[in-house]
C-alpha positions as CSV (number, residue, x, y, z in Angstrom):
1,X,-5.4,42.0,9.2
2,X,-1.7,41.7,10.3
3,X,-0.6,45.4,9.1
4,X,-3.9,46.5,10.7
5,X,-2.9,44.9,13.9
6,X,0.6,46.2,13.6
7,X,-0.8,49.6,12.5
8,X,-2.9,49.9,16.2
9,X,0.4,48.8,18.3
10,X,2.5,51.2,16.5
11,X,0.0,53.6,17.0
12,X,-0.1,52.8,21.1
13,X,2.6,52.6,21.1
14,X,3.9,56.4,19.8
15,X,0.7,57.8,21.9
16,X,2.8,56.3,25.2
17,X,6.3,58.2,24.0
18,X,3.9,61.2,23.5
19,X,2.7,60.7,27.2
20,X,6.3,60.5,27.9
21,X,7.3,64.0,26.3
22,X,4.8,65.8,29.2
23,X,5.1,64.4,32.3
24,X,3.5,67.3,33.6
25,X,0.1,66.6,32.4
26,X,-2.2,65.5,35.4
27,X,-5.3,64.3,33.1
28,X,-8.1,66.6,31.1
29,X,-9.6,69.4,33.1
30,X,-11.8,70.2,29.7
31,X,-14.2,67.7,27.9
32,X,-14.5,66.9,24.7
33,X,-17.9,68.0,23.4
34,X,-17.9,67.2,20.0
35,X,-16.2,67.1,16.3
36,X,-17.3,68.8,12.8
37,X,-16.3,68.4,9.7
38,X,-16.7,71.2,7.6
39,X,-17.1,70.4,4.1
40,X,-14.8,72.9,1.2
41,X,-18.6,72.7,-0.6
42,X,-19.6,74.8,2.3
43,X,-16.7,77.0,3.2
44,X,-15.0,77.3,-0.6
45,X,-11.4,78.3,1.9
46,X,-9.4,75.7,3.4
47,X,-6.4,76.5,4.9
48,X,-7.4,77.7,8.1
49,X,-5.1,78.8,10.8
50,X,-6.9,81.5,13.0
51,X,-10.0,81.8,14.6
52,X,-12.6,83.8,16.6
53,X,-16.2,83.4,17.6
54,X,-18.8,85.6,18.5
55,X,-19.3,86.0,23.0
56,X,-22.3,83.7,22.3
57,X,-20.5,81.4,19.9
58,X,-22.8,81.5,17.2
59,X,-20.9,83.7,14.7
60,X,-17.5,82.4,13.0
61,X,-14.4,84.1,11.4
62,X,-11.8,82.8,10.3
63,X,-8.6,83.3,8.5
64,X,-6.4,81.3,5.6
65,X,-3.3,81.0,5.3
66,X,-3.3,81.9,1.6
67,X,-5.2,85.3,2.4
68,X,-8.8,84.5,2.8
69,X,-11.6,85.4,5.1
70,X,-14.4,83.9,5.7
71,X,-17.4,84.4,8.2
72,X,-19.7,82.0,9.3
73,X,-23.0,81.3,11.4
74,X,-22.6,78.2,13.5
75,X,-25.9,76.0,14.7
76,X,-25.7,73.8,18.1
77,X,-28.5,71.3,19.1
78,X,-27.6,69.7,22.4
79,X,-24.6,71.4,22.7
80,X,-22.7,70.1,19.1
81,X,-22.6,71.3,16.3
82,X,-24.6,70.1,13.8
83,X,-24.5,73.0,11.1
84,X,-22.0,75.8,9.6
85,X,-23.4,78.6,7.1
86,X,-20.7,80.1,5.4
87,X,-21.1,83.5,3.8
88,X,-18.4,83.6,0.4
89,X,-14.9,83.7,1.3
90,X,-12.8,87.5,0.9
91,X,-9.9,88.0,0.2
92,X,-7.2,89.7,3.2
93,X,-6.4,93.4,1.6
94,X,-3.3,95.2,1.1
95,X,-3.0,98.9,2.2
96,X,-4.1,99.9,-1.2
97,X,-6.9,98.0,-1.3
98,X,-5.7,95.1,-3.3
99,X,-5.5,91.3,-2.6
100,X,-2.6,89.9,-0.6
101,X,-0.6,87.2,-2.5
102,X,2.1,85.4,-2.6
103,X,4.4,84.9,0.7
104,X,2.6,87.6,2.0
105,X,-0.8,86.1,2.1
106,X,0.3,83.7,5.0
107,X,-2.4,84.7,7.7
108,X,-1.9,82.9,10.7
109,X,-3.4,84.8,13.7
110,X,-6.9,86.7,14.2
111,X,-8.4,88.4,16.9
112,X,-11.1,90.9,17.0
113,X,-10.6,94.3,19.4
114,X,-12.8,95.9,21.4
115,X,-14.3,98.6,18.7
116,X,-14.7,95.7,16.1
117,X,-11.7,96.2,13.7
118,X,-10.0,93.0,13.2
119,X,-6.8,92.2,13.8
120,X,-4.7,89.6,11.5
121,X,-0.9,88.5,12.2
122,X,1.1,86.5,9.2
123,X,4.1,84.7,8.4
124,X,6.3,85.4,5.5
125,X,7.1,88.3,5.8
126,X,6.4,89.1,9.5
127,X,3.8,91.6,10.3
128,X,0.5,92.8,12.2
129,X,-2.5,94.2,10.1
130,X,-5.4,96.1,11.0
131,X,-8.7,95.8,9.8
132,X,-11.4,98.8,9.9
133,X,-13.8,97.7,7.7
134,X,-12.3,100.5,5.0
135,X,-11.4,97.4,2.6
136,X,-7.7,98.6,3.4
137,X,-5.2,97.2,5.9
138,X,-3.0,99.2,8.3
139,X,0.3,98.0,9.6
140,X,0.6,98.6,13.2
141,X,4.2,99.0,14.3
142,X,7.1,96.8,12.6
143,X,10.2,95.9,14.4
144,X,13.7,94.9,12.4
145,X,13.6,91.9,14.6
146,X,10.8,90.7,12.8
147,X,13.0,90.0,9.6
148,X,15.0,87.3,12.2
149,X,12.1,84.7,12.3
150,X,12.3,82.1,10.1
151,X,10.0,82.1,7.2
152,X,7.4,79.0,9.2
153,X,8.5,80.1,12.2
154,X,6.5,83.6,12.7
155,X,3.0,84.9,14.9
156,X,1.3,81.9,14.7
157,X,-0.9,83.1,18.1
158,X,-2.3,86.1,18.2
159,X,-5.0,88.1,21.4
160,X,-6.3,90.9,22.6
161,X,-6.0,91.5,25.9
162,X,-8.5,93.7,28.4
163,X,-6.9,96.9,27.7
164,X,-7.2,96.4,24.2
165,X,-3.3,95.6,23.5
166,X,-2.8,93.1,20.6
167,X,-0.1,90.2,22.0
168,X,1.5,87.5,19.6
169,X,3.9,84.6,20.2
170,X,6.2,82.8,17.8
171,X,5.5,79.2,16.6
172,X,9.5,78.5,17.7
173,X,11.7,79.9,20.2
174,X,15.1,79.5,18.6
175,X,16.0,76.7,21.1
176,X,14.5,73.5,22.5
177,X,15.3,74.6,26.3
178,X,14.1,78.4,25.3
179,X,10.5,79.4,26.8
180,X,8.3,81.0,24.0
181,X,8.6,84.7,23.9
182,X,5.5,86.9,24.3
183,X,5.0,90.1,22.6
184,X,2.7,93.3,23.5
185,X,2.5,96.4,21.7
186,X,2.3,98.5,24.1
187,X,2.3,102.6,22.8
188,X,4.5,102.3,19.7
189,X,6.9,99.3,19.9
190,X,6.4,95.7,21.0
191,X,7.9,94.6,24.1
192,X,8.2,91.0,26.0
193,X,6.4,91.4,29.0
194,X,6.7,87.2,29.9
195,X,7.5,84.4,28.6
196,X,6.1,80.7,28.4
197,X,8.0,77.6,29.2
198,X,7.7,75.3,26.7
199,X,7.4,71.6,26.9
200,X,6.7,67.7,26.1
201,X,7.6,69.4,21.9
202,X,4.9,71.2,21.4
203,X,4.5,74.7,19.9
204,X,2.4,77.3,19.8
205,X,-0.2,77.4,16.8
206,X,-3.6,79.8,18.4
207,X,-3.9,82.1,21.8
208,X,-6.9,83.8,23.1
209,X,-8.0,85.4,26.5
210,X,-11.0,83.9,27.9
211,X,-13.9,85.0,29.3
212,X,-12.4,84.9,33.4
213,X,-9.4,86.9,32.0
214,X,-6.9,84.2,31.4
215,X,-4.9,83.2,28.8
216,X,-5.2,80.1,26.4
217,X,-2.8,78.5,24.6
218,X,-2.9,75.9,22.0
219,X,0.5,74.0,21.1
220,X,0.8,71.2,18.2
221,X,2.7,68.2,17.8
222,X,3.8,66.7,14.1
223,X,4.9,63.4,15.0
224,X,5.4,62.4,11.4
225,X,2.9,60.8,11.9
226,X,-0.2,62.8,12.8
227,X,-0.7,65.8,15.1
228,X,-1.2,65.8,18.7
229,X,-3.0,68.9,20.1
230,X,-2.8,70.5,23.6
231,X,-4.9,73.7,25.5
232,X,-2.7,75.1,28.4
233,X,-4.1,77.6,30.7
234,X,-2.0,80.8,32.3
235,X,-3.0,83.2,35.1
236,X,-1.2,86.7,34.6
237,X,-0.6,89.4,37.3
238,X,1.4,92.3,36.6
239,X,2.9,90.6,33.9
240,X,4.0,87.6,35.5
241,X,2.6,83.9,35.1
242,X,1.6,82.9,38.5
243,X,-0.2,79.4,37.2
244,X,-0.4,77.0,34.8
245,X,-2.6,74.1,33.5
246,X,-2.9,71.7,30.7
247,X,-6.9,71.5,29.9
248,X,-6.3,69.0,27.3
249,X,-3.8,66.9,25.1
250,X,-5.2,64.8,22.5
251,X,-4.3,61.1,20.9
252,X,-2.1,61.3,17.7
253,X,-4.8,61.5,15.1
254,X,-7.6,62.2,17.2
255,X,-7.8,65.9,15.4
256,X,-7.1,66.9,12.5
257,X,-4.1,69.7,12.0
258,X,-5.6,72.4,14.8
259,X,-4.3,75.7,14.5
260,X,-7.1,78.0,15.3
261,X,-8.4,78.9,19.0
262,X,-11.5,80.4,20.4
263,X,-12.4,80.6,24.4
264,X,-16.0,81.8,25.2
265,X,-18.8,81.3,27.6
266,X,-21.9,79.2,26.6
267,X,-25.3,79.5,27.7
268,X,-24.9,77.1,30.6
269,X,-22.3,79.1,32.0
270,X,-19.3,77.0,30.8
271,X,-16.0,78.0,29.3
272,X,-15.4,76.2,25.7
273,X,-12.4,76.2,23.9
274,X,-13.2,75.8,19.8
275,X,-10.6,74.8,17.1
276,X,-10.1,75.1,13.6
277,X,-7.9,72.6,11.9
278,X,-5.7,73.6,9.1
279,X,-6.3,70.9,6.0
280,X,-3.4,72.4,4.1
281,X,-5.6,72.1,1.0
282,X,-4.7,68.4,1.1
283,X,-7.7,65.7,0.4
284,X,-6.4,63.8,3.2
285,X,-6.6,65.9,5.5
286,X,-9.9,67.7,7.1
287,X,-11.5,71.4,8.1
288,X,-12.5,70.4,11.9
289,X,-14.2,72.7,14.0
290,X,-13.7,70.8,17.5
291,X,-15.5,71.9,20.8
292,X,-13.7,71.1,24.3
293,X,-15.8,72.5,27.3
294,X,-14.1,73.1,31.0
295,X,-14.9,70.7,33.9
296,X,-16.6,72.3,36.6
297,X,-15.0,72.8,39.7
């Protein structure tokens, strides 16, 4: 009972240094709507660190950082989920057709464009795929800056914006007191159009646009510990962040490990944010889908 006790201070008493770390943060403008635990009898993956869902929210893909995709019907009752059907994983394709593997099978980002083809970002050796539906990927444009990133330090967040331009940020910046870059490919190289501040130790792990055009973030925090989690908010004109909010932060060990972000509009009219948790094939750790929905205003 004593180590139990002392466990629960301890724990208090890291979740006040994390307080600490962002000062900023004003209090959850989003909700918490509900946790599920998805079963690797159900999703035969694991490994999940990107994420997108379907504008109603009933269909699921995801991505594995050791090459795997995997689609997925989600059921709500009430507004939770209480229900994930997974169709069998596939493997993430080389340009001939093959399965990645190796280094190179580090999928980290996933968005979908507008004309359906997927889009997959990974880490290793740093790149952006395409996916047609052909069974075979193709790179979109590589940069020699690319090879600079550090091997865990690569497109961990990865969108599509309203014209249809793929954008990706770094998991690091370089330097504590160094805002994380953003880049667009725009025509046929990648450019920074803006770049966001980073704070409180967090770093980037999913992006998405949302439904009213703006841009979501979702930042983690090892303590060495457990992870922290945190959704911040951007309004862009002309390339330029003219506001900023923090929808959520989460206790150390509230989530699992969550890497994955999805930002849609549900049948009541409300903007939820949906995560995916990265287990790292580990039996202590989870596959949580977790659901966040916005505070009215």
């Amino acid at each position: 009972m004593r180590f139990r006790i002392s466990a629960i201070a301890a724990l208090l008493a890291l979740g006040g240094c994390i307080a600490g770390l962002d000062p900023s943060y004003d209090g959850p403008k989003a909700r918490f709507a509900g946790s599920y635990e998805w079963l690797p009898s159900e999703h035969h993956l694991g490994g999940f660190s990107g994420l997108e869902l379907s504008d109603d929210g009933a269909r699921l893909h995801a991505v594995s950082d050791r090459g795997g995709l995997v689609t997925a019907r989600i059921t709500r009752k009430e507004g939770r989920i209480v229900a994930v059907e997974a169709d069998p994983p596939r493997p993430l394709t080389r340009r001939d057709g093959q399965p990645i593997s190796g280094f190179r099978a580090d999928a980290e980002g996933l968005a979908i464009l507008p004309d359906g083809h997927m889009l997959v970002s990974f880490e290793g050796f740093h790149r952006v795929w395409m996916y047609d539906g052909s069974g075979k990927a193709i790179p979109l444009k590589l940069e020699k800056w690319f090879r600079d990133m550090g091997g865990n330090s690569g497109f961990e967040g990865l969108a599509v914006d309203a014209q249809g331009r793929p954008l990706v940020i770094p998991e690091k910046s370089g330097q504590l007191t160094r805002a994380f870059p953003v880049w667009r490919l725009d025509g046929d190289a990648w450019r920074n159009p803006f770049d966001i501040p980073r704070s409180g130790g967090f770093l980037p792990v999913g992006l998405d646009f949302g439904p009213d055009g703006r841009l979501y973030l979702l930042e983690r925090l090892f303590t060495g510990f457990g992870f922290a989690s945190r959704v911040r908010r951007f309004t862009l004109e002309n390339d330029r962040i003219t506001a900023e909010e923090t929808l959520m932060r989460s206790a150390v060990w509230q989530h699992d490990n969550l890497e994955g972000l999805a930002v849609w509009r549900d049948d009541t009219g409300a903007i939820r944010l949906t995560m995916i948790s990265d287990d790292n094939f580990r039996s202590i750790q989870q596959t949580q889908i977790v659901e966040y929905v916005l505070n009215a205003k």
